[in-house]
N, C-alpha and C positions, 0 to 999 in steps of 0.2 A: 388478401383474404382475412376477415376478420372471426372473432369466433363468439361464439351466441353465449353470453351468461346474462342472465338478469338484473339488472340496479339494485347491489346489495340494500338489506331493508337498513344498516347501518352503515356511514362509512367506513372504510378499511383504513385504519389508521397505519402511520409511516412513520416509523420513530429516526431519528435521526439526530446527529449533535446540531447545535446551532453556528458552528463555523458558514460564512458565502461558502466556501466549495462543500460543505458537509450537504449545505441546502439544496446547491446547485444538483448534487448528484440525487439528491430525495426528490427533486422536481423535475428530473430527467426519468427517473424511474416512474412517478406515477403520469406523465405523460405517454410513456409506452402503455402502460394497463389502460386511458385512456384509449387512446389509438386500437391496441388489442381486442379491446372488447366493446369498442363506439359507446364509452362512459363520459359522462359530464364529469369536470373538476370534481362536482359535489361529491360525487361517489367516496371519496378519498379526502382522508384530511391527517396534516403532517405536525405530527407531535413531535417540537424540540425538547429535546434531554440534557439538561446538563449534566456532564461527568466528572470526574476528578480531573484529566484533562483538559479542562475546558477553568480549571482555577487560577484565578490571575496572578495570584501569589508563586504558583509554581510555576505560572510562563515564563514570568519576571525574573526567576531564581535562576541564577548561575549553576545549577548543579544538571550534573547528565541525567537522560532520561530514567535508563537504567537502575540508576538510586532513587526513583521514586515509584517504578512497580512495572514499567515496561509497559507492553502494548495494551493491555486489560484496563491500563486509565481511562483509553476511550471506547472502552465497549463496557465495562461491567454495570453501571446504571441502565445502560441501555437493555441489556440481558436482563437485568432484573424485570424491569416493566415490560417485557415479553413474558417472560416468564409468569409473571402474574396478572397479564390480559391486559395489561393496559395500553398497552401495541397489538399491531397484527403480526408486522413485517419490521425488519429493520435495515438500514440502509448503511451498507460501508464504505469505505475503502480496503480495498483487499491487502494492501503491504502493510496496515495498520494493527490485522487479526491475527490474533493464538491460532496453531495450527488445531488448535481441539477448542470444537465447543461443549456450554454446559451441558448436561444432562436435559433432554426434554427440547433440545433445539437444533435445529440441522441449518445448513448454508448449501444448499443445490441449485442457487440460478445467480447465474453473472449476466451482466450487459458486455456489450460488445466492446474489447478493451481498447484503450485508448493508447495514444504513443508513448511508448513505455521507456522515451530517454528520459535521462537529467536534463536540466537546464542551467546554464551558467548565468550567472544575475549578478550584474554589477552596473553601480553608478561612474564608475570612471574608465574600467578598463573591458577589453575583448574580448578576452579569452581565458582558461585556465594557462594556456603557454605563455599568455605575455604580462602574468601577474610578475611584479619585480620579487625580488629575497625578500623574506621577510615579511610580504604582506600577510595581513589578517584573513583569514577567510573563518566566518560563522557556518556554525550546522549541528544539530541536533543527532544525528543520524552516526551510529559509531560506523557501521557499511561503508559511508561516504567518506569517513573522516580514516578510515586507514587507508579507502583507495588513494585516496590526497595522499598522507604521508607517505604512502610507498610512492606516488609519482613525483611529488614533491615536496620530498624532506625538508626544503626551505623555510618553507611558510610554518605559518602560524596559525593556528586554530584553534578556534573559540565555542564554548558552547550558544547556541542560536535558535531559540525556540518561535512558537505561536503562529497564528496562521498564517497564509500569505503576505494579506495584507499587513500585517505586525510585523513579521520581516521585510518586508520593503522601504517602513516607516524606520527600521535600525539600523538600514542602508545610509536611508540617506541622513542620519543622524552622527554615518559616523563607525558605529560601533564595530563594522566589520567591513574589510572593501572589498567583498566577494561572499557569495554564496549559492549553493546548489538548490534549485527545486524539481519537483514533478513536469514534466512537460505535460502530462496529463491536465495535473489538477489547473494550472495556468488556460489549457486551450478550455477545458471548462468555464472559467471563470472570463474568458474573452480576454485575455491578458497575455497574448503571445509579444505584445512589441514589450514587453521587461526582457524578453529573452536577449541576449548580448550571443550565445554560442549554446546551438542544442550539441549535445555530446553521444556522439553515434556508441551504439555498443558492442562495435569494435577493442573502442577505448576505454571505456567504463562501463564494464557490467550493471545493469539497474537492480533494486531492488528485487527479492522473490514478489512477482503479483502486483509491481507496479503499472496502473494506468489500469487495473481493473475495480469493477463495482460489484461488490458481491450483496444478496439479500437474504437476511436470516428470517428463519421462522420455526414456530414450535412444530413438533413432531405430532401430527394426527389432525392439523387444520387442515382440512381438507379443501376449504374455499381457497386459502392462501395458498395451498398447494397446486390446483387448480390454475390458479391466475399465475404465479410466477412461473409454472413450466411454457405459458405462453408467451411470453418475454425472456427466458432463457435462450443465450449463446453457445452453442454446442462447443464451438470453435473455441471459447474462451474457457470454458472449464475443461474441457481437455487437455488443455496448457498448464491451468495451474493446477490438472490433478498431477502434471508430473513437478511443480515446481514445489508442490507446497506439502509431498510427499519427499522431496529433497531439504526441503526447511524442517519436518516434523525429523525427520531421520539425524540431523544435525542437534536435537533440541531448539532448534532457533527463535532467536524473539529480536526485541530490542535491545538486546545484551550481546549478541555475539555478530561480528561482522560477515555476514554471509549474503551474496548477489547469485542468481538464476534467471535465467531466460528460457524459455523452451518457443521454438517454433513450428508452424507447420508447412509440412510442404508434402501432400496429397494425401497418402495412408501413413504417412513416416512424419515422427517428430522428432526435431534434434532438442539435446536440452544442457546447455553452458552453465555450469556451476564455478561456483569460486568464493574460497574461506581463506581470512586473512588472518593475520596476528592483533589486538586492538593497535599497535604502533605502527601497523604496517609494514615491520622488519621483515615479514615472509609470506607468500602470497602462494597459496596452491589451489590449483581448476583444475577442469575434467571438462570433454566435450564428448556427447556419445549422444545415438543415435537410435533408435528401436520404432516397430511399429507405434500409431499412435494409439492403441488398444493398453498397450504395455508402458504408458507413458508414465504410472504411477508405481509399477514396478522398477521399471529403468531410475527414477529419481530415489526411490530406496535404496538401491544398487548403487549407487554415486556417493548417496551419503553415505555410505558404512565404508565404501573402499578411501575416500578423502577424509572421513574422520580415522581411519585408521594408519592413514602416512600421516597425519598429522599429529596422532600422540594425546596423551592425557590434558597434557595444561595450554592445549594450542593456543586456544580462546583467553588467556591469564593475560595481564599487563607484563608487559618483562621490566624491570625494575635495574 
């Protein structure tokens, strides 16, 4: 069933970064509003942004994310040109966003998430278990990089930025012999055969909101409002209102190593947290369970009681 709106007199512009997967998921999203509402391509047109994230100086840079501004690199240009109409909508990745948006813009419609493991990605070897001592492993992600040192103090870890394809190219150049990506953002991009071992999360907790698509828009667009609650995933913001009320409670960004999962299973969601040290010397989860009404309360609830066994300087380097 589709639903009746009119051939806006303007296109509905789609802002988006210009990474392949940034694009991939802007041209997935106005394919649904197509479908939705039996629009031609025309109706829609996809404005690339570059952002601070997107500067090749900082790809290149050996320095952690975190020292250069965290996850707002690649949303805050984007939010601007919202903000001042030069967008309608804007299109994310949900493990990439502040748990708070600016003033004047809301984030209420997800697409239907995507597989929310890691992926292990390597030119030479299998698996995370049969990397030798010592190997190198790249990644940007402090999350990923203490779950590594707590399972394997051995190795070695590097900072490892830039999109997919820019990590693949540092693969096989060398600079790192192993790295973790999105299983998401890969099956988007058609790129499942890099995968060497998807990593159940059993094993490794994912990011808060990995494998979803979230779409922002300003407060009082009524058109925009309109069309994104008809491509809204109930299912999927249910999930991350309990995960990303678990990341807000924690303070969480790019700076502090924290993974969440919430699932559903009928009227009840379980929801897996887990906050490490940045070394990975100590690793503490919670697993609990509530209707899924109270999914955003139960994720408040988790973060106060695990930031609370874990003390003042949890999140601090230990030196």
């Amino acid at each position: 069933m589709t639903n009746e709106l009119p051939t806006p007199a303007k296109p509905l512009r789609i802002g988006t970064r210009g990474s392949p997967l940034a694009l991939a998921q802007a041209h997935e999203t106005r394919a649904r509003l197509m479908a939705a509402f039996q629009l031609p391509e025309g109706a829609f047109e996809i404005v690339v942004i570059k952002t601070s994230g997107d500067n090749r100086s900082l790809i290149d840079a050996d320095v952690p994310l975190k020292a250069l501004g965290g996850k707002g690199l690649f949303t805050k240009e984007i939010e601007e040109d919202m903000l001042s109409a030069k967008i309608d909508i804007a299109v994310h990745s949900m493990k990439d966003m502040p748990v708070a948006q600016p003033d004047g813009l809301v984030l209420d419609c997800y697409l239907p998430r995507e597989d929310v493991r890691d992926a292990f990605v390597s030119v030479n070897h299998t698996s995370l278990a049969l990397l030798p001592a010592g190997a190198v492993v790249g990644t940007s992600s402090l999350r990923r990089r203490a779950q590594l040192m707590a399972r394997r103090p051995d190795l070695r870890v590097v900072e490892f930025r830039g999109n997919v394809q820019t990590r693949m190219k540092k693969l096989g150049d060398g600079v790192a012999d192993a790295t973790f990506l999105a299983m998401a953002g890969l099956r988007r991009l058609g790129m499942e055969a890099v995968v060497k071992t998807a990593i159940e999360v059993e094993d490794v907790l994912p990011a808060v909101a990995q494998g979803a698509i979230g779409i922002e828009r300003r407060i009082g667009d009524t058109r925009a409002a309109s069309m994104l609650e008809a491509i809204h995933h109930r299912p999927t913001g249910q999930r991350l209102a309990a995960e990303r009320a678990f990341l807000a409670g924690l303070d969480g960004s790019c700076q502090t190593p924290i993974a969440g999962l919430a699932v559903l299973d009928g009227g009840t969601l379980r929801l897996r947290g887990e906050i490490l040290r940045p070394d990975g010397s100590e690793v503490l989860n919670d697993d609990r369970s509530a209707a899924v009404e109270d999914g955003a309360a139960l994720g408040a609830a988790m973060a106060r009681d695990l930031r609370a066994q874990a003390g003042e300087n949890f999140f601090d380097w230990l030196t």
